[in-house]
C-alpha positions as CSV (number, residue, x, y, z in Angstrom):
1,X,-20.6,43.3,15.1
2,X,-18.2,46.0,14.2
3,X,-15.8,43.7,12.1
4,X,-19.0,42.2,10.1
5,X,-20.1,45.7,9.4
6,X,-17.0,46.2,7.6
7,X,-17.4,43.3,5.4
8,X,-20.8,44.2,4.5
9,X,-19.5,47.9,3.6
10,X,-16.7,46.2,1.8
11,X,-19.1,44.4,-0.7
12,X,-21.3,47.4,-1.1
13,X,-18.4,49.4,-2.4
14,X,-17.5,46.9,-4.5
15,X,-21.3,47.0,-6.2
16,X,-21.3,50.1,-6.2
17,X,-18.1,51.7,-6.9
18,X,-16.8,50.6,-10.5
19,X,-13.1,51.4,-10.3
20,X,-10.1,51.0,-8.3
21,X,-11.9,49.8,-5.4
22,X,-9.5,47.6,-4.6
23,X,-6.3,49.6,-3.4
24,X,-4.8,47.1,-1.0
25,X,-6.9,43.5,-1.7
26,X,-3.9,41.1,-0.1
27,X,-3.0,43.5,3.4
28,X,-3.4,42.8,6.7
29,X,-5.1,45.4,8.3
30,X,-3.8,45.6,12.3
31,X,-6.1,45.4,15.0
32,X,-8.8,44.4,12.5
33,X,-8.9,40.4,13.6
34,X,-5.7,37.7,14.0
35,X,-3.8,37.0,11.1
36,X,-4.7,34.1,10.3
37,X,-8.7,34.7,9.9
38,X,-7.6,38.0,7.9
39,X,-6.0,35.8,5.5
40,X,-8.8,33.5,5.1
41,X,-10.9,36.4,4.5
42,X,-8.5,38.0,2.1
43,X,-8.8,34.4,-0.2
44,X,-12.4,34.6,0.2
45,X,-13.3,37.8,-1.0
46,X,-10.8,37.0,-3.9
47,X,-12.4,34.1,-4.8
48,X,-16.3,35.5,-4.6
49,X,-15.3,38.4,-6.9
50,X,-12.6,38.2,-9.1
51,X,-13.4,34.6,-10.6
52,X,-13.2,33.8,-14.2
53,X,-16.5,34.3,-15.1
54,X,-18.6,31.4,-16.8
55,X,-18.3,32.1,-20.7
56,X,-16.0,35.2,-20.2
57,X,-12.3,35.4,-20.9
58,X,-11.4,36.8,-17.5
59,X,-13.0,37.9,-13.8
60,X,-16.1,40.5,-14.5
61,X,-15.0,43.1,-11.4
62,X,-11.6,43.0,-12.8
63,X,-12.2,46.6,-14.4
64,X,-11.9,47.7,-10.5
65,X,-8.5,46.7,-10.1
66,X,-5.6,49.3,-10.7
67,X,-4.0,47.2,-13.7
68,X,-0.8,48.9,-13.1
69,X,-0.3,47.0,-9.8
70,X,-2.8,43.5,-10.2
71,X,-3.6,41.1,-11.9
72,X,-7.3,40.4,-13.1
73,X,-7.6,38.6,-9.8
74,X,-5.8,40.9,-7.4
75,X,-2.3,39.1,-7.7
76,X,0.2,41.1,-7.8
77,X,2.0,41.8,-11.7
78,X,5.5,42.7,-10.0
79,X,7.3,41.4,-6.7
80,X,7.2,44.3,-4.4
81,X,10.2,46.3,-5.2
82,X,11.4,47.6,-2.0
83,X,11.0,44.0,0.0
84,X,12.9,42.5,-3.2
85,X,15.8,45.3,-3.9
86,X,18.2,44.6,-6.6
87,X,21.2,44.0,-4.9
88,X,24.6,45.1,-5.8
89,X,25.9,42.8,-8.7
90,X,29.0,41.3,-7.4
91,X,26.5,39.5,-5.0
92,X,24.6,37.3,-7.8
93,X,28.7,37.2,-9.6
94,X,30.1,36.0,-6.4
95,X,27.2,33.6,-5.9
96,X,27.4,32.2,-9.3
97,X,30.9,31.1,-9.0
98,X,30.4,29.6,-5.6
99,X,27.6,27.3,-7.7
100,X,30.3,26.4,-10.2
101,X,33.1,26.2,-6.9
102,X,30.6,23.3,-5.5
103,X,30.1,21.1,-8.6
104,X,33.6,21.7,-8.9
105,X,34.6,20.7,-5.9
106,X,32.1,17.8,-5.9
107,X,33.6,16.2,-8.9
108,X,36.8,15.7,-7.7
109,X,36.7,15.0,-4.1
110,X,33.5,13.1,-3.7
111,X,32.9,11.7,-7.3
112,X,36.5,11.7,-8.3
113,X,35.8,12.3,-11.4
114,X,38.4,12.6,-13.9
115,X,37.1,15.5,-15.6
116,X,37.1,17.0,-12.1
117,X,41.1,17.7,-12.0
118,X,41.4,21.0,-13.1
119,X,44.2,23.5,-12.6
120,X,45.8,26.9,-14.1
121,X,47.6,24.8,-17.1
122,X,44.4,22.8,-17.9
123,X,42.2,26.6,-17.7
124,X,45.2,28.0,-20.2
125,X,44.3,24.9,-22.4
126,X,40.9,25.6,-22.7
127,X,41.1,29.2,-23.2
128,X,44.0,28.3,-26.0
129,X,42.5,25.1,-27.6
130,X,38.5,26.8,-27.6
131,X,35.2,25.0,-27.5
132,X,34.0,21.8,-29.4
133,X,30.4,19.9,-29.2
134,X,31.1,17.5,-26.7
135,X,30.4,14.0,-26.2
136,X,28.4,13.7,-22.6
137,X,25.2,11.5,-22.5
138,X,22.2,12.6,-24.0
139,X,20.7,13.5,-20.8
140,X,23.7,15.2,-19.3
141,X,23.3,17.5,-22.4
142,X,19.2,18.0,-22.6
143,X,18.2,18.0,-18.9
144,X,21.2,18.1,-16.7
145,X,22.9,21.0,-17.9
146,X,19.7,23.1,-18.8
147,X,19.0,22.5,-14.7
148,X,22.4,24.3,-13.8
149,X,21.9,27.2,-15.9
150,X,18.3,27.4,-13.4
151,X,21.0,28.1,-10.9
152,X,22.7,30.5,-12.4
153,X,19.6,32.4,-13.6
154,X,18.0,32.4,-9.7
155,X,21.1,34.0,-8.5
156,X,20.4,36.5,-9.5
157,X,16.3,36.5,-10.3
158,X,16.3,35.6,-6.2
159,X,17.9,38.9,-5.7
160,X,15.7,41.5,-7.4
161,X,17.1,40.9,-11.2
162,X,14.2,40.7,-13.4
163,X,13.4,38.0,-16.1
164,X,16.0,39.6,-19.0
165,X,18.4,41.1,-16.3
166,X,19.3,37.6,-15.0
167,X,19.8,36.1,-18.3
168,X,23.8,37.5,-18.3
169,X,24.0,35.5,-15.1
170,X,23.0,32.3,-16.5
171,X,25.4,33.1,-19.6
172,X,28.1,33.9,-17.0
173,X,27.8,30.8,-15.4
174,X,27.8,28.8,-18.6
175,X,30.8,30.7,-19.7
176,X,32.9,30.3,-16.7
177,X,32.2,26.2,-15.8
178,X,32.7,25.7,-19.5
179,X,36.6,26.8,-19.4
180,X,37.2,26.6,-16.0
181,X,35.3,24.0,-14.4
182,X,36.4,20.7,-16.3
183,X,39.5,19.5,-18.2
184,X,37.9,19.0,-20.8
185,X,37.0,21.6,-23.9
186,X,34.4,24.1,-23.5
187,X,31.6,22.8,-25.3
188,X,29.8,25.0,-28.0
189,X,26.2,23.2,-27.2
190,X,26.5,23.5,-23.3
191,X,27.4,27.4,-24.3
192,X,24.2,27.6,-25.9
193,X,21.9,25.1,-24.5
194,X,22.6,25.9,-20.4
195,X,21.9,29.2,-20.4
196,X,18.8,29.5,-22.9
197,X,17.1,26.9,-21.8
198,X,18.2,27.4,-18.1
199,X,17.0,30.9,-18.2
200,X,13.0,29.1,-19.3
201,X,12.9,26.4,-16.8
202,X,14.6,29.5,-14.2
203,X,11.8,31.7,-14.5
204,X,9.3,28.5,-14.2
205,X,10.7,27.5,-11.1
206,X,10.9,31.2,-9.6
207,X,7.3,31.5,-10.0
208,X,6.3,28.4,-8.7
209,X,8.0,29.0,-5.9
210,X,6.8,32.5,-5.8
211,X,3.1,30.8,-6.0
212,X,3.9,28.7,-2.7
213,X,5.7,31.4,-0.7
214,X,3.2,33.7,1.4
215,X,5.6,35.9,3.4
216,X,2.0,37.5,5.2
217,X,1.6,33.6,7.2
218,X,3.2,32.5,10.4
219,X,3.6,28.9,12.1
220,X,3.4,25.3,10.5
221,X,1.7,26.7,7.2
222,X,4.6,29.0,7.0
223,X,7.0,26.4,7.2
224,X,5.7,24.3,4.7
225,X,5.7,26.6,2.3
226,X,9.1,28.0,3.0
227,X,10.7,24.2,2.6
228,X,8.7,23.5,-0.5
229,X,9.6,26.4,-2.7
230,X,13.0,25.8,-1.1
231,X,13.1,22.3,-2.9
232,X,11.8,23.5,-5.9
233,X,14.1,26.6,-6.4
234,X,17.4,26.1,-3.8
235,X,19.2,29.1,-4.8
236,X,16.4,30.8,-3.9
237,X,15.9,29.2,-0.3
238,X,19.5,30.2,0.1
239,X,18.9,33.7,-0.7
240,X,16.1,33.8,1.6
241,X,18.1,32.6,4.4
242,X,20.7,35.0,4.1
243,X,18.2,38.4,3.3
244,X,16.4,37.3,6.5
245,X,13.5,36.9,5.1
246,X,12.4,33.2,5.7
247,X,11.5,34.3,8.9
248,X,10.0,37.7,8.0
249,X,6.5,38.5,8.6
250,X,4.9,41.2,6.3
251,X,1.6,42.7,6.5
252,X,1.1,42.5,2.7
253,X,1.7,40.3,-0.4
254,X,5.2,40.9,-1.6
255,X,5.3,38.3,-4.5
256,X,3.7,38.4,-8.2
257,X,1.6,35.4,-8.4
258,X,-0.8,33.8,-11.5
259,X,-3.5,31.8,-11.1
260,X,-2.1,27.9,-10.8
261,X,-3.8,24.9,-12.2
262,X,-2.2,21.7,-11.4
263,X,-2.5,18.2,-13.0
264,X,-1.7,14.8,-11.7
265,X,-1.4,11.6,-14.1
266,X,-0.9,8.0,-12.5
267,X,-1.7,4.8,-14.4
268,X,-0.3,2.0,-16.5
269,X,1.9,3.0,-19.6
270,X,2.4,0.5,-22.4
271,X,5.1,0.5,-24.5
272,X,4.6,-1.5,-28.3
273,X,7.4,-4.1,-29.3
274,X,6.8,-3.7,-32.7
275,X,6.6,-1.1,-35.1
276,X,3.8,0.1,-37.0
277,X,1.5,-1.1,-34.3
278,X,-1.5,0.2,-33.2
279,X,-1.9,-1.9,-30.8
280,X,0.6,-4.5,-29.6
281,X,2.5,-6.7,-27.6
282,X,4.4,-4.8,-24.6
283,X,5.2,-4.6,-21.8
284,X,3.3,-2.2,-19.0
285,X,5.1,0.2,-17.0
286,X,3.9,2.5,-13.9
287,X,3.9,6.1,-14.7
288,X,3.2,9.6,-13.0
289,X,2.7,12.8,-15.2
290,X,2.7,16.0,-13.9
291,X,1.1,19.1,-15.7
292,X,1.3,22.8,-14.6
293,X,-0.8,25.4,-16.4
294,X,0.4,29.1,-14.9
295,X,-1.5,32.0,-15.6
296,X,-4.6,32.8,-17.8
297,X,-3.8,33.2,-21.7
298,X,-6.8,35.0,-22.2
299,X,-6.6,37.6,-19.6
300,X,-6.5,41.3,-21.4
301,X,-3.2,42.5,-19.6
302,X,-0.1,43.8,-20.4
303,X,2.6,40.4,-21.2
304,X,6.2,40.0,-19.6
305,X,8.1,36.8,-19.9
306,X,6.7,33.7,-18.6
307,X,3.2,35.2,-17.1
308,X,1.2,32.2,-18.8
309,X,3.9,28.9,-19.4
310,X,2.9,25.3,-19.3
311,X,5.2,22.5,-18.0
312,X,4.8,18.7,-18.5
313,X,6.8,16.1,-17.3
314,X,6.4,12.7,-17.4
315,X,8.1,9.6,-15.1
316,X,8.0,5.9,-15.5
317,X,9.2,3.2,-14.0
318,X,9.3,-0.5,-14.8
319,X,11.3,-3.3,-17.3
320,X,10.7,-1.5,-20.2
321,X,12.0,1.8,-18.8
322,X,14.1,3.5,-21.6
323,X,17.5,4.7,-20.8
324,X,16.0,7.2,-17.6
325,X,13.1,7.3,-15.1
326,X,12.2,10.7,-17.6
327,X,9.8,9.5,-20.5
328,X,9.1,13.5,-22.1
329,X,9.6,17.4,-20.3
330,X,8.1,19.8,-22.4
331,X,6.6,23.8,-22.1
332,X,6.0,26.5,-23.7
333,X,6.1,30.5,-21.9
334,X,5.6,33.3,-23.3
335,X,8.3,36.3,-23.8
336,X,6.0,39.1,-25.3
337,X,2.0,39.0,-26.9
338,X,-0.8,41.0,-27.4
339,X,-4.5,39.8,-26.3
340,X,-7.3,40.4,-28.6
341,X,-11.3,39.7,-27.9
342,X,-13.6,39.3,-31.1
343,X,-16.9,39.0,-30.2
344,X,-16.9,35.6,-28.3
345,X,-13.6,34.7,-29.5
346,X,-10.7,35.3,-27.1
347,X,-7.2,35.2,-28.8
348,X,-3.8,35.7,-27.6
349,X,-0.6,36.4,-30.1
350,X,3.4,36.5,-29.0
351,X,6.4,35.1,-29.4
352,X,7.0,32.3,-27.1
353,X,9.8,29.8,-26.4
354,X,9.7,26.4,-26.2
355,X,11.8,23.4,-24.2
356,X,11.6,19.3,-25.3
357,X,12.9,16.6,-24.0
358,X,12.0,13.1,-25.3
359,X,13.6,9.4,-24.3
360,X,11.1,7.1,-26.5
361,X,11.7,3.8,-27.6
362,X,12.1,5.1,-31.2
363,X,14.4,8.1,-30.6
364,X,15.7,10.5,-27.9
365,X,15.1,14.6,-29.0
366,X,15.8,17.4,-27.1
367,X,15.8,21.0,-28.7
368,X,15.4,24.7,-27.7
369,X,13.2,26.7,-29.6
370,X,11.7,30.2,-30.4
371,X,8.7,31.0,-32.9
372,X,5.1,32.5,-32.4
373,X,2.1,31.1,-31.2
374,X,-2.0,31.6,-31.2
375,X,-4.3,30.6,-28.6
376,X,-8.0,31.0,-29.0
377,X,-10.8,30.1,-26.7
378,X,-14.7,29.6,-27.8
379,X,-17.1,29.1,-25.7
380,X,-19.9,26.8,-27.3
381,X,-22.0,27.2,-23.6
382,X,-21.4,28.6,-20.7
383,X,-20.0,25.6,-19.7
384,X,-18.4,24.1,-23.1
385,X,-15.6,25.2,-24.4
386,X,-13.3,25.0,-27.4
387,X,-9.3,25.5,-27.0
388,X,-6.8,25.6,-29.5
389,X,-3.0,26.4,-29.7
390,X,-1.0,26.6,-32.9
391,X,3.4,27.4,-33.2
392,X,5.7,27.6,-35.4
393,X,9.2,28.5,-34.4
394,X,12.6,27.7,-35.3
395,X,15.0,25.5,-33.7
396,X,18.7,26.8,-33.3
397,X,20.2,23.3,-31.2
398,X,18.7,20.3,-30.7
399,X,20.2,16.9,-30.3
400,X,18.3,13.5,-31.8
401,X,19.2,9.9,-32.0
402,X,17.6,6.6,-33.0
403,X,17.9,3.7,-31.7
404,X,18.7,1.9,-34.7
405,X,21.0,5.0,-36.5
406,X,24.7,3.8,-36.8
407,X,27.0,5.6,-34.3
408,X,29.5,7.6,-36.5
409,X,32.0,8.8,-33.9
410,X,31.7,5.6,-31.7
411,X,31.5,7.8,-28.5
412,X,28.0,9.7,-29.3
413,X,25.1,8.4,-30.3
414,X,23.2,11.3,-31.1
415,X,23.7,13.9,-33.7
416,X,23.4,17.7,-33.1
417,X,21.1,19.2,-35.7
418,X,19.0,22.6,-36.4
419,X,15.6,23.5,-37.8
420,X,12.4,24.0,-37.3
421,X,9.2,22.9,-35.2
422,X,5.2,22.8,-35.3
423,X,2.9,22.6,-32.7
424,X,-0.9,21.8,-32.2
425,X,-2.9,21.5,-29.2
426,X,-6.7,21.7,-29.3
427,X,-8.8,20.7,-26.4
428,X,-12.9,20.6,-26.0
429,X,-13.8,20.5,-22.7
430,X,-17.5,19.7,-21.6
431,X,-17.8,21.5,-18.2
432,X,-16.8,18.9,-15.3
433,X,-17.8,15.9,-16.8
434,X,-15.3,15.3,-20.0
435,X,-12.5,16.2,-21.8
436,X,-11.4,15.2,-25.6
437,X,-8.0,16.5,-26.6
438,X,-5.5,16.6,-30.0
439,X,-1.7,17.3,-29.9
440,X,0.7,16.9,-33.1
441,X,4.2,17.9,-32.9
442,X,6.5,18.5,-35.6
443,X,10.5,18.4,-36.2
444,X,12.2,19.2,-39.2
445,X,16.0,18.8,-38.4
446,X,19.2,18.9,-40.0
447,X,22.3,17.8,-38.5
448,X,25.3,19.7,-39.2
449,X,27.5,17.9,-36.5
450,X,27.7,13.7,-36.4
451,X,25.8,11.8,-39.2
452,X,25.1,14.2,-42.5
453,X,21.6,14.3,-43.0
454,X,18.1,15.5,-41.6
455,X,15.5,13.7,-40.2
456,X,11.3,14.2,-39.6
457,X,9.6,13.6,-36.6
458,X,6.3,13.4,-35.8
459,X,4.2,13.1,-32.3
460,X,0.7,13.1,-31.9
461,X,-1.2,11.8,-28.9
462,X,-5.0,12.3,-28.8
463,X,-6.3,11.9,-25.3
464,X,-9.9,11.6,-23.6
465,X,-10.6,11.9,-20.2
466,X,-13.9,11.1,-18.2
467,X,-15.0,12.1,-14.6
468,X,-15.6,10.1,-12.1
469,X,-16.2,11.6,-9.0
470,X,-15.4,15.4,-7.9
471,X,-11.9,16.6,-9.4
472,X,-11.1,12.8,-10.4
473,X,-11.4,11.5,-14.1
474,X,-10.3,8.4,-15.7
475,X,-8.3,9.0,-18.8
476,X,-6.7,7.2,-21.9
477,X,-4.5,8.5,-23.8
478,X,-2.4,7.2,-27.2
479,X,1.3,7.9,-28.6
480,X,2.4,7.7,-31.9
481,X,6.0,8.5,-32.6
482,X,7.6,8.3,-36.2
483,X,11.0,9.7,-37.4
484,X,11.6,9.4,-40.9
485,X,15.9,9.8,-41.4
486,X,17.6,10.9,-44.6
487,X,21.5,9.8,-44.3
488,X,24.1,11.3,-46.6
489,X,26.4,8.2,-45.9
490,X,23.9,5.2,-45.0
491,X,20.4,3.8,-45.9
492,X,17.7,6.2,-45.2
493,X,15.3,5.1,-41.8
494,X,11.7,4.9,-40.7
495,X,10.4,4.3,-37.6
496,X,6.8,4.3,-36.5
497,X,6.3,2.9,-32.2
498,X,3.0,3.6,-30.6
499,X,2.5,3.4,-26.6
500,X,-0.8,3.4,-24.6
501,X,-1.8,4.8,-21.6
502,X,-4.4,4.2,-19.3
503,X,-4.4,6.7,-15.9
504,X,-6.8,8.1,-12.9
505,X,-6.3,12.2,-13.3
506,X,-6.5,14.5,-10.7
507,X,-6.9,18.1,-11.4
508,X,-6.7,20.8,-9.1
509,X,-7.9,23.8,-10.5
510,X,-6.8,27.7,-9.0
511,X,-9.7,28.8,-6.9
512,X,-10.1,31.8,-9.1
513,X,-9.4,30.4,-12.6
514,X,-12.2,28.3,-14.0
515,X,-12.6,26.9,-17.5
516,X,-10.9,23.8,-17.2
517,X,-8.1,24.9,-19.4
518,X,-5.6,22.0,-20.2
């Protein structure tokens, strides 16, 4: 009787009171009921009052939050900086060369790899000789070395560094594997690429991982969530291990978290023989997408790097499988931005960064980018609503091949090239039942290492998705992918391939975020 009177003075207050009610939302209060149903409470009264509201841009009691501590939905906007104290900064050094000490030592006593063999004569070489762009496989370059500057980046971000304070780290690392780590020359695109891009895909994985750990939980859901954000960011798991905390039991939330909608694509993907096709003869793969949407664009709020980000990746697997099990990565987070309401109109401005990868049957593309962006949402109903995304940014590296483009150098098949991208998503969604989507990308590159010339290329993939039953839809969803190739030395190229895909969606959607924003 005594605990229910509480709750019942609890949502009085919140009527009632129309500011900063909220001072602790997340804490367990001792002696006040186990743990466990504190927690359950704790979501509960989260989800019944700070819950987008229908037609609005953000929750409607979010005015009694202290801003300077939560989120619009009583997340934190900052881990907890006494639980997550900067440490001294020979710890992240030392722990970045023990990440380069075990690929190191990896290449040349378990993969004895001839690159592996280094010494003091071949790290005078490098320093001497100085870097080159280097010859490694396309996805060594655009996915496998952005991944290692992730562990760079969490050495330090795992141990109280924020976002722009670990990006030395990940330049560090880069630095130090590219002369001293191989045989071979340092490489001016790994120099580059590892640590920018590593740095994006980084802060991703921290706050995933930050989304799964709840250091307040005990038993087998604790567990769970301490080996899954282990997976997804290892460094991390390590650092937990050694600061004690994996086993650490706190009273209150500790870790900034954003609202998390997730989206799951399985179906049939078809890959086009021929080009210019709209439709044609193929052959059909399996394939599993996977969409993350973190954070609310159009929440009024002060922006930090990576607070709203979306990730897509995209897996196939079959006969026709081009080259890798990875069809397409690409995301988008946000550095800095400003949000704006006109009337019904909610907008969001900033500068954001942007990270493609791309293994099509017409051409491979990976690039790093930075430009601006504009995100706008309109609700037509209270259920209806209209999104759209525009960018335009500039691309200082990215690497591109075609699969017809003769190979100049006879040991890479892809050129390096700079320029500049363009970027459209809009997406009308009709409540629960449908969605209809539009995305057109743009690349306007021009190589300056490998083949002279510049090439166009052009993605657009209009997608529909229909529901079936609860959150499961049936979707379809069509790829067009053209490059258009200018050659200094050779006959000029175009190349138009189309694919089809045909998938069940599942979309779990953040209890607090609602919208349907994809």
């Amino acid at each position: 009787m005594k605990h229910s009177f509480t709750v019942i003075l609890f949502f009085l207050s919140v009527v009632l009171v129309k500011a900063q009610v909220f001072i602790t939302p997340d804490t367990i209060q001792p002696g006040n009921g186990t743990r466990e149903e504190q927690l359950r409470q704790i979501k509960e009264q989260k989800k019944q009052l700070l819950t987008d509201t229908p037609g609005a841009p953000e929750p409607t009691n979010a005015g009694m939050l202290d801003s300077t501590i939560y989120n619009k939905y009583g997340d934190l906007i900052n881990d907890d900086p006494i639980y997550n104290k900067r440490q001294p900064i020979w710890k992240p050094t030392v722990q970045v060369l023990g990440v380069n000490a075990l690929f190191m030592g990896y290449n040349r006593y378990i993969a004895k790899a001839d690159y592996g063999y280094v010494d003091f004569n071949t790290w005078k070489h490098n320093i001497k000789a100085g870097p080159e762009w280097d010859v490694d496989e396309f996805g060594i370059n655009f996915i496998g070395h952005p991944y290692q500057g992730t562990l760079y980046f969490n050495a330090a971000r795992a141990q109280g560094y924020n976002f722009w304070q670990s990006l030395p780290f990940a330049a560090f690392g880069s630095l130090t594997w590219e002369y001293l780590g191989e045989n071979t020359l340092p490489s001016y695109n790994d120099l580059i690429y590892t640590p920018l891009n590593g740095v994006a895909l980084g802060e991703i994985l921290y706050r995933i991982s930050s989304n799964l750990l709840d250091d307040r939980t005990r038993g087998t859901e604790r567990v769970i969530r301490e080996i899954s954000a282990g997976i997804i960011n290892p460094v991390r798991g390590l650092n937990r291990l050694l600061q004690g905390k994996t086993f650490q039991v706190t009273n209150k939330e500790v870790y900034e978290k954003e609202p998390l909608n997730i989206t799951l694509f399985a179906g049939l993907h078809r890959l086009n023989n021929n080009q210019d096709d709209v439709f044609g003869p193929g052959r059909n793969n399996a394939m599993l997408n996977v969409q993350l949407d973190y954070g609310n664009p159009f929440e009024t709020r002060k922006r930090k790097p990576f607070d709203f980000f979306r990730l897509r990746t995209e897996f196939s697997w079959g006969q026709d499988t081009i080259a890798s099990r990875i069809n397409n990565v690409t995301g988008y987070g946000i550095l800095f931005g400003k949000n704006r309401q006109i009337g019904k109109l909610s907008l969001l401005t900033g500068g954001f960064q942007y990270y493609d990868y791309w293994n099509t049957r017409n051409f491979e593309l990976g690039t790093l980018g930075f430009g601006a962006g504009l995100f706008t949402k309109y609700p037509l109903s209270n259920q209806i609503n209209l999104y759209t995304n525009g960018h335009l940014g500039f691309t200082p590296l990215a690497g591109n091949s075609t699969r017809s483009a003769p190979d100049e150098l006879g040991l890479r098949n892809y050129v390096f090239a700079t320029g500049f991208q363009g970027k459209i998503e809009s997406t009308l969604s009709l409540g629960k039942y449908a969605t209809a989507a539009f995305v057109y990308y743009h690349y306007w590159l021009n190589n300056f290492e490998g083949l002279a010339g510049n090439n166009s290329i052009g993605i657009v993939r209009p997608r529909v998705t229909l529901r079936l039953f609860k959150n499961v839809s049936l979707g379809y969803e069509h790829f067009g992918y053209s490059t258009n190739r200018t050659l200094r030395d050779f006959p000029d190229q175009r190349s138009v391939i189309t694919e089809q895909k045909i998938f069940l969606q599942f979309f779990h959607e953040d209890r607090q975020r609602r919208g349907r924003y994809q």
